[in-house]
N, C-alpha and C positions, 0 to 999 in steps of 0.2 A: 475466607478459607474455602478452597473448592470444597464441590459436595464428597466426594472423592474420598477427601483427603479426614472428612466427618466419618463418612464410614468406616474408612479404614482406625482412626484412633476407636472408634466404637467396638469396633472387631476385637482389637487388641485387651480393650478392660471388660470384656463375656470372657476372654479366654483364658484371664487374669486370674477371674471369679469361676472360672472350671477350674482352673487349675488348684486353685485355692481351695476351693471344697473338697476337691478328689483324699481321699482316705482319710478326711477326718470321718469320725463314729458321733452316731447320737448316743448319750449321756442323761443320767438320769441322777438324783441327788436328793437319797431318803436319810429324814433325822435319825439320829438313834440316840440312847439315854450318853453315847460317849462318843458324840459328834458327829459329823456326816461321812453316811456311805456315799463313796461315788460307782455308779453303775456304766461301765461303758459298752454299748451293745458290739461288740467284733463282726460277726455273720455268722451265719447258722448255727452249731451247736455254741458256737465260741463265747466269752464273755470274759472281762475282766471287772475284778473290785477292786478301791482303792478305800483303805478302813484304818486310819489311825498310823498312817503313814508308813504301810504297806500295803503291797501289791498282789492280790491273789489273781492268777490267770486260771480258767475252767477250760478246757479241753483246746490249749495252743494249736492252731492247724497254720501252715504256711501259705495255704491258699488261700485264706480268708486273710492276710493282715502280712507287713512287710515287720517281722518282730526283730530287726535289727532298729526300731524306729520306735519302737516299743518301750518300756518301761520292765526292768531285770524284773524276775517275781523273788519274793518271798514265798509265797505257795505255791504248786500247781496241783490243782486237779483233774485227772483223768478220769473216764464216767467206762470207759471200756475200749478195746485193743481194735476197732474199727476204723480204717487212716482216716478219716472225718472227724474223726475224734485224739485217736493217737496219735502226733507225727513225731518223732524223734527230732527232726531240724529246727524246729520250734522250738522243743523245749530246751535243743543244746543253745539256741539262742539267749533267750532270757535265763536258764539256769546256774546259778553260781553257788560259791559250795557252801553256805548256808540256808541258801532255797528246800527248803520242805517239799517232798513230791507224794500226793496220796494217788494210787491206785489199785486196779486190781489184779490180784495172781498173774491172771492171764497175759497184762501188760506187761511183768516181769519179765517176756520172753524177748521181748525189744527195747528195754530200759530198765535200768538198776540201779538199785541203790534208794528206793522209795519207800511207804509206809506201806506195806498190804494193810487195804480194808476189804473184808467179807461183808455178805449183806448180812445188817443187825450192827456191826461193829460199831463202837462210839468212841474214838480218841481225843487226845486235843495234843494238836500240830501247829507248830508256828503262833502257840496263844490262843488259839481254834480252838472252837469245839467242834467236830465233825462228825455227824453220824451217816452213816453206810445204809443209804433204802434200796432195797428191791429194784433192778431195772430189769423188765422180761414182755415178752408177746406172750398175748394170750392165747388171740384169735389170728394174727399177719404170720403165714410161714413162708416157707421156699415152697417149688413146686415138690422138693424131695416130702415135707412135711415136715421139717426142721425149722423150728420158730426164727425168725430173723435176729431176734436175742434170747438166746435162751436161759433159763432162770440160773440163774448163781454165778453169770457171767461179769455180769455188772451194775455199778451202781449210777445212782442218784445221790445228790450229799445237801446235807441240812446243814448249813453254817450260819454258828450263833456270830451277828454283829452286834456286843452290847447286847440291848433286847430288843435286838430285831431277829427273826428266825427267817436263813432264806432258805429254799427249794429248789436246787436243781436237778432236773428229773430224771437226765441224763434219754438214752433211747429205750421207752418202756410204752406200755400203755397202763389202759386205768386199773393198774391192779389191786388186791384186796390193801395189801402195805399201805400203798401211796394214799387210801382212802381212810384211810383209819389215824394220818397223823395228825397233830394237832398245834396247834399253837403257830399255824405258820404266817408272818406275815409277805412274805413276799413269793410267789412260785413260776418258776420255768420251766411250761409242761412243750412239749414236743411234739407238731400236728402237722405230718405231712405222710402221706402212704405212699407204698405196703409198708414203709417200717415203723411207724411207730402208729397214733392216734389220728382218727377223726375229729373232726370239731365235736360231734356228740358227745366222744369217748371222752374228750377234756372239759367238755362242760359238764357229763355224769360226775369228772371223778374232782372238777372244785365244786360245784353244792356238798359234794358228800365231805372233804377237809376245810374248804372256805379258806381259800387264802384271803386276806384284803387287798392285795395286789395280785395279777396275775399277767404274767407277760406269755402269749406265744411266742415259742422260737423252733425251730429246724422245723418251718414250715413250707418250704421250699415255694412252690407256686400253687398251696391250699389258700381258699378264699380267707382271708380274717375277717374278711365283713358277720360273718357265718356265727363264729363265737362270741363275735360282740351281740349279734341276736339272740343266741341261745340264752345270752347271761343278761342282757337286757336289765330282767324283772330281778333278778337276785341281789337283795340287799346284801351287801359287808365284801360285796365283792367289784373292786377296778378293773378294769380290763386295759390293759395300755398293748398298742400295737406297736412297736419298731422295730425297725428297717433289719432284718436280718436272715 
């Protein structure tokens, strides 16, 4: 066979194997006392769980994921009314009229028909337990002086799988809440500036709850190498980086 004719079939099965890879998500697959969580990382804020043969999506956006391609949810939760976080075309995608939708007040003004959770709140949706933390800036504002999130705007949500406890932190920093909760094993804290945390500010505030798992996510182009040094020395605590 010409040489030619080697490269060209060569050509053909790299573009086979791009092609193939393109929009699948890395995956992750924690036990629980009532079978396996499946963790699929979407991008940036985004995430879906897959727990006892339904589907919870955390903050649906259309530019992270083709959600006609997607899996309908059973839950969706919204962390707050920011399009990175909010999108209406997302959610009219996987939403069907059994789908559970938690969010906040504020998100009522571009979508209806959902659970208001305030911060503090603890429901149970879809079988869930859910509790409503704190998502706020403490110290990141606008140049006007207006915190980037400001307090009572939006949450973070602790969803019991079995007895696994997760943490999504939604866009906050280390606040007093987020440091005081307990019992978590899994958390998705958010490190990428001005709006949310620094690697410090995420590594202050797991020493002070300890998750055993701790995934960064909406970290846009912050170093991860940084958190995995800061946490290094800290027993009880994983650090897992993916792609997001």
């Amino acid at each position: 066979m010409h040489k030619y004719s080697h490269f060209v079939i060569a050509l053909v099965f790299i573009l086979i194997a791009t092609v193939a890879a393109h929009g699948e998500y890395e995956e992750d697959i924690i036990s629980t006392s009532k079978g396996d969580l499946k963790i699929t990382f979407i991008g940036h804020g985004t995430l879906m769980f897959t727990f006892s043969g339904k589907v919870i999506h955390v903050d649906p956006v259309s530019r992270e994921a083709d959600y006609s391609k997607l899996p309908k949810a059973d839950l969706i939760l919204v962390t707050h009314d920011h399009g990175d976080h909010l999108d209406t075309k997302a959610i009219n995608i996987i939403r069907q009229e059994k789908t559970g939708l938690v969010l906040t007040e504020k998100c009522t003004e571009k979508v209806k028909g959902g659970v208001i959770m305030k911060n503090g709140d603890v429901k149970t949706v879809q079988g869930f337990k859910i509790e409503a933390v704190p998502a706020y800036n403490i110290v990141h504002k606008r140049g006007s002086g207006v915190p980037f999130h400001p307090k009572g705007m939006g949450n973070g949500y602790v969803i019991a799988f079995a007895d696994k406890r997760v943490y999504v932190a939604g866009d906050t920093e280390n606040t007093p809440e987020m440091k005081e909760l307990k019992d978590i094993d899994i958390a998705f804290l958010p490190m990428n500036l001005p709006y949310t945390m620094t690697p410090e500010m995420v590594a202050d505030a797991a020493k002070a709850f300890k998750p055993k798992i701790l995934y960064p996510y909406h970290y846009g182009n912050t170093d991860t190498s940084r958190i995995v040094e800061l946490l290094k020395d800290i027993e009880g605590i994983e650090v897992r980086i993916r792609k997001m």
